[in-house]
C-alpha positions in Angstrom: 137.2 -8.8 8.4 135.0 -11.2 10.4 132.9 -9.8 13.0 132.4 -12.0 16.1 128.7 -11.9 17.8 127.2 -13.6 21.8 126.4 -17.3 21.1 122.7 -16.6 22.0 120.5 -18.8 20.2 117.9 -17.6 17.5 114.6 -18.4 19.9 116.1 -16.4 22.9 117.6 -13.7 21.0 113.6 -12.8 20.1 112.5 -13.5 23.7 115.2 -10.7 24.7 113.8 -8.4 22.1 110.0 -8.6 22.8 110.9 -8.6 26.7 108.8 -5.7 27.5 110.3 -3.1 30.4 109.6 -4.4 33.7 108.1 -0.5 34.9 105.9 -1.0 31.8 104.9 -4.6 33.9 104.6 -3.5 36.8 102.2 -0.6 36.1 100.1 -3.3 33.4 99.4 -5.3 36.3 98.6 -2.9 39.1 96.4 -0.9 36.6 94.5 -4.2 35.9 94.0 -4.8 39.5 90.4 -4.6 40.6 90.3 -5.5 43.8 92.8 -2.7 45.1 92.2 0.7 44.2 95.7 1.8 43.5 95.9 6.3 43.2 99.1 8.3 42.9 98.2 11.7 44.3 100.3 15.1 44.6 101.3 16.9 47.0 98.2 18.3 48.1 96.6 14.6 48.1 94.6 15.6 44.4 94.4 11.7 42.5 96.8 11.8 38.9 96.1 8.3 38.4 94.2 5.5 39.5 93.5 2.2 38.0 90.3 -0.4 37.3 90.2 -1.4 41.0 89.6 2.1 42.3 87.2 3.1 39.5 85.0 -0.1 40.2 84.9 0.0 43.9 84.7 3.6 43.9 82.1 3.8 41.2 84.1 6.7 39.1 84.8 7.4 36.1 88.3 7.6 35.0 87.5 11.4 34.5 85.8 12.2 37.5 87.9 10.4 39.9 90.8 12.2 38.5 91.6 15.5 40.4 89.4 14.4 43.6 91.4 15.3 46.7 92.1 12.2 48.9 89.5 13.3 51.8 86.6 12.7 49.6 86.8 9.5 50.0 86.4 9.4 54.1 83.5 10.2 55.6 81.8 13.0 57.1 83.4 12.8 60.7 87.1 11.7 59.3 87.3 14.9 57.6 85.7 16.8 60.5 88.8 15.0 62.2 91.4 15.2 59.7 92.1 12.3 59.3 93.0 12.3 55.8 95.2 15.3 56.8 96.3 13.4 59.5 97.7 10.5 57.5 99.0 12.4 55.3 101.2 14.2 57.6 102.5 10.6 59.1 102.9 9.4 56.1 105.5 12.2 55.4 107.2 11.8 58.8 107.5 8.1 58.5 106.9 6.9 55.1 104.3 5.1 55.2 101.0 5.0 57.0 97.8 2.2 57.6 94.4 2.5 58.3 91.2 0.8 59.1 87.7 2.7 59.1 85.1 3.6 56.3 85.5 5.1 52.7 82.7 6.8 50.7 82.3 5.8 47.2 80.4 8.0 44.8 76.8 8.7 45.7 77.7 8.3 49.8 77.6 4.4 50.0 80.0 3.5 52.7 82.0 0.6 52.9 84.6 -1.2 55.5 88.4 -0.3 54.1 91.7 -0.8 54.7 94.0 2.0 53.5 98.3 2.1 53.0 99.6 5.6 52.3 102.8 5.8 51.0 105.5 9.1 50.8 107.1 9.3 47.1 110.3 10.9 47.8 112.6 12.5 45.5 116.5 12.2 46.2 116.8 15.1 48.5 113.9 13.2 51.0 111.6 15.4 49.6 107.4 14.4 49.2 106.8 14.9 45.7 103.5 12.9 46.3 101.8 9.9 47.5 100.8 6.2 46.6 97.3 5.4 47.9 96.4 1.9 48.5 92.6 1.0 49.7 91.1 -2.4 49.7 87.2 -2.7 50.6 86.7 -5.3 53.3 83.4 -5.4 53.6 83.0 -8.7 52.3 85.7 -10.1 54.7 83.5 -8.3 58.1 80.4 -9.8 56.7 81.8 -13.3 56.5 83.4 -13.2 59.6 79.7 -12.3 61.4 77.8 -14.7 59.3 80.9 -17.7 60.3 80.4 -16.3 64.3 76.6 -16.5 64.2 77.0 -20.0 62.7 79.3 -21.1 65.4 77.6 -19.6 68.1 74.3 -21.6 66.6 76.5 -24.4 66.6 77.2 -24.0 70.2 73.6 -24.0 71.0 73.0 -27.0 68.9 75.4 -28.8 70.7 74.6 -27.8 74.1 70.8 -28.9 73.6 72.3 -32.3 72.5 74.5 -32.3 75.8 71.2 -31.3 78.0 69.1 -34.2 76.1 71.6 -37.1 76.3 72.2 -36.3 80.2 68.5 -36.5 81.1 67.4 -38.8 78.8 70.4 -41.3 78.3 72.0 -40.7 82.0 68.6 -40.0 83.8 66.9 -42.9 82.3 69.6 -45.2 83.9 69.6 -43.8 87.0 66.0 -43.5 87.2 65.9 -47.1 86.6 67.6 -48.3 89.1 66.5 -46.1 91.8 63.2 -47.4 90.8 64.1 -51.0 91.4 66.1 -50.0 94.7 62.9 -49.1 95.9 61.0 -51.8 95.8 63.9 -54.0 97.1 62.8 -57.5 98.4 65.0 -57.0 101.7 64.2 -61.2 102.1 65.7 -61.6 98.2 67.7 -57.9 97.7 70.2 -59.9 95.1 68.1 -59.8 91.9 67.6 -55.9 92.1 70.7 -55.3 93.3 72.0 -57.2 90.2 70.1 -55.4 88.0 70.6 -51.9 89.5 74.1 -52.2 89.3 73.7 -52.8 85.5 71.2 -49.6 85.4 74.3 -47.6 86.8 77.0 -48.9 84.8 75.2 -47.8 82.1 75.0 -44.4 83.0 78.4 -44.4 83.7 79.2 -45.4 80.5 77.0 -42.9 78.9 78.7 -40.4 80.5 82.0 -41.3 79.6 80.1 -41.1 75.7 79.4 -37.8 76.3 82.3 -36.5 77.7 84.4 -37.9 74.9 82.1 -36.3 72.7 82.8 -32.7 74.2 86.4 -33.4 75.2 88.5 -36.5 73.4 91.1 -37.7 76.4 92.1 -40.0 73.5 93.7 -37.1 71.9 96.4 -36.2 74.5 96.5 -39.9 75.7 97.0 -42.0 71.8 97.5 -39.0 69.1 94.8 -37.9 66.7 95.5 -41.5 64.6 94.3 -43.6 67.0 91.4 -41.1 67.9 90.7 -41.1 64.1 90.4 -45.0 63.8 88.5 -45.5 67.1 85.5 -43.0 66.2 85.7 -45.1 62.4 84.9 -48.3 64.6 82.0 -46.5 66.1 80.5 -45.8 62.6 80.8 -49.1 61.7 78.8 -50.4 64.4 76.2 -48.1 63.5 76.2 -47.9 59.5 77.6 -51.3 58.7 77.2 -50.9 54.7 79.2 -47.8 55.0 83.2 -48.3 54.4 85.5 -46.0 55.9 89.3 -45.3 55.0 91.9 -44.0 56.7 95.3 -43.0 55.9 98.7 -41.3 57.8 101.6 -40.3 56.6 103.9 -40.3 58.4 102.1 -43.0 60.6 103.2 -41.5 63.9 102.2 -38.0 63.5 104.1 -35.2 65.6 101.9 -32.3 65.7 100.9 -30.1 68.9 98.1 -31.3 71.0 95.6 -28.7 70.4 96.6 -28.6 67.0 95.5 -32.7 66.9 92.1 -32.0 68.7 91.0 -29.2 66.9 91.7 -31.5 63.6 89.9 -34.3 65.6 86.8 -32.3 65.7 87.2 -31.2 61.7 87.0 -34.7 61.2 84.7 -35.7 63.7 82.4 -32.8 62.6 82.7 -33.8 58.4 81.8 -37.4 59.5 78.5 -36.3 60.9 77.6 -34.2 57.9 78.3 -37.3 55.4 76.1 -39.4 57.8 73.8 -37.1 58.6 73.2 -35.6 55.0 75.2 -37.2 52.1 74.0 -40.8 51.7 77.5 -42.1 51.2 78.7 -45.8 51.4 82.6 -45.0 50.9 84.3 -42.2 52.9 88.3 -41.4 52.8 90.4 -39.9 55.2 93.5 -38.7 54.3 96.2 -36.7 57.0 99.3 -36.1 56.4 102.2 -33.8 57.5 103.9 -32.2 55.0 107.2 -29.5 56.0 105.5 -26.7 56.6 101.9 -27.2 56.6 99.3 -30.3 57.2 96.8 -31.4 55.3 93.2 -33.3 56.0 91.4 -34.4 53.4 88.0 -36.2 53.6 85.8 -37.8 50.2 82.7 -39.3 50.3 81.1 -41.0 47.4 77.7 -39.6 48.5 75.3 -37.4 46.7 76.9 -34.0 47.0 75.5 -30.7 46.2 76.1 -27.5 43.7 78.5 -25.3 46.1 76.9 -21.9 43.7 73.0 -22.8 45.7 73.9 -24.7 48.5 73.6 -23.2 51.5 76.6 -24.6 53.3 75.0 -25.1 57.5 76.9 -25.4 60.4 78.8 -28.0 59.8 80.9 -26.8 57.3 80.6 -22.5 58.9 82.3 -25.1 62.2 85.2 -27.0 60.2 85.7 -23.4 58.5 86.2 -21.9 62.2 88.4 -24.5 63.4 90.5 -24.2 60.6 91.0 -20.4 61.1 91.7 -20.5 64.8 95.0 -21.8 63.0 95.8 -19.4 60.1 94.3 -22.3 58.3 92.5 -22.8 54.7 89.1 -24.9 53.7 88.4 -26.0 50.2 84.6 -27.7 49.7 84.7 -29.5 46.3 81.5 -31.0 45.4 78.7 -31.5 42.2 75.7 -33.0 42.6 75.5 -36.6 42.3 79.5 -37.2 42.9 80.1 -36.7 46.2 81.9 -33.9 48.3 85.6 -33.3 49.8 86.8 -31.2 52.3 90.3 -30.7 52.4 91.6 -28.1 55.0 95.6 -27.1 55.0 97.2 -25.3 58.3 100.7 -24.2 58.5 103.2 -25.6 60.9 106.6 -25.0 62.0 109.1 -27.0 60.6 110.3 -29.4 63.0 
């Protein structure tokens, strides 16, 4: 008699037979977690188990966190409240529950948390227990008030820089020629007339300098390309040993309008760090529009700096903001000695 067996190849039969259970996974990776402190309570909100992440940003012991009611770790005035009562009981009624505040870890530090509170059900709808979920923010608040206090120096900065290049770049034209105009020949007016004129349309074009500088029209009249290549041609005239590349893809680039500006100033803003600060005689700038997100990437060759000591300034705390305002991501590579890029990626709707 011959028995008759799957066609399942040697290799794959083992990998079937090693597969661990996927519970057994699941619970390997959330007890390895350390940035979540993940607790199954009872009924009464008493912890049964936690894992790593809520030992280390608790500071418990695997022993003495187990046991600890739920409100011990809110403060004072949430359990004066009920809160953890409180959420509890929603929890119940609707299944789930979230929460911002503070948590208390052991010894009464306090920290900025965000807590889920899940109902574990049995079949007949009844709470057998709960699934606590907290993640400490704290980190997240304090970056967000270091990255407003750098763009709000930024602002400063750039509103002393508006101030100066009015009096001194406008006003010294103007003064100028009102100076000439009034010591006018009226039997030969022509030659300070002729020169006036040439005071004033040099504060006129200064101010059309400056006002591009705050606000591009370029943008909303030729797209962020041509904006790109136009402020390139304005570095060469100024750094002529400095080479400056730009690509597009695709060359005619459909994004919103405030979308294009705000990536105007990203580059804008990177260009006058690697001027300013890098030393670099090759730049590249690379956009392009991808399904569902667009990327900008910049590289100088300058002469970088270690990201783990470098205090990053206001520069890079402004192309960071920027690229928040639209659910975006930065990335600053850079060593010293080999240069730096900046490559920021914001999602878009697919058109």
């Amino acid at each position: 008699m011959t028995s008759s067996s799957a066609s399942i190849p040697h290799e794959k039969k083992e990998a079937i037979c090693y597969l661990p259970d996927s519970s057994t996974v699941y619970y390997s990776i959330i007890n390895e977690m350390e940035d979540h402190a993940v607790m199954i309570l009872d009924p009464n909100g008493a912890v049964r188990q936690a894992n790593k992440g809520a030992e280390m940003i608790f500071g418990y012991t695997k022993e003495e966190i187990t046991g600890k009611l739920m409100r011990n770790f809110y403060t004072p005035d949430d359990r004066i409240s009920n809160v953890p009562n409180e959420l509890m009981a929603e929890a119940i009624q609707n299944g789930k529950v979230y929460h911002a505040g503070w948590c208390v870890q052991k010894g009464g530090r306090l920290f900025r948390c965000r807590t889920t509170l899940v109902s574990l059900r049995e079949m007949t709808d009844e709470t057998i227990g709960f699934a606590l979920v907290i993640q400490n923010i704290s980190w997240q608040q304090q970056q967000v008030v270091a990255s407003q206090k750098a763009i709000n120096d930024n602002k400063e900065k750039e509103n002393k820089t508006i101030a100066y290049a009015f009096y001194y770049r406008v006003g010294n034209a103007i003064g100028a020629a009102l100076s000439l105009l009034q010591n006018i020949d009226p039997k030969n007016p022509q030659p300070v007339v002729n020169e006036s004129e040439r005071h004033l349309k040099r504060a006129l074009a200064e101010i059309k300098n400056i006002s591009d500088d705050i606000y591009p029209e370029s943008v909303f009249r030729d797209g962020l390309p041509a904006t790109i290549r136009e402020e390139i041609k304005k570095i060469k005239n100024r750094h002529e040993n400095m080479r400056v590349r730009f690509t597009c893809l695709p060359k005619k680039l459909k994004v919103e309008t405030e979308l294009q500006l705000a990536l105007f100033r990203i580059v804008k803003e990177q260009l006058n760090n690697i001027q300013q600060h890098a030393g670099a005689g090759s730049v590249n700038i690379h956009l392009q529009r991808h399904k569902k997100k667009i990327v900008l990437a910049i590289l100088d060759n300058g002469k970088g700096f270690d990201p783990s000591v470098a205090n990053r300034g206001t520069g890079f705390q402004k192309i960071l903001h920027l690229a928040m305002l639209y659910n975006g991501t930065t990335q600053f590579t850079s060593s010293e000695g080999k240069g730096c890029r900046v490559e920021v990626s914001i999602p878009i709707e697919q058109a």
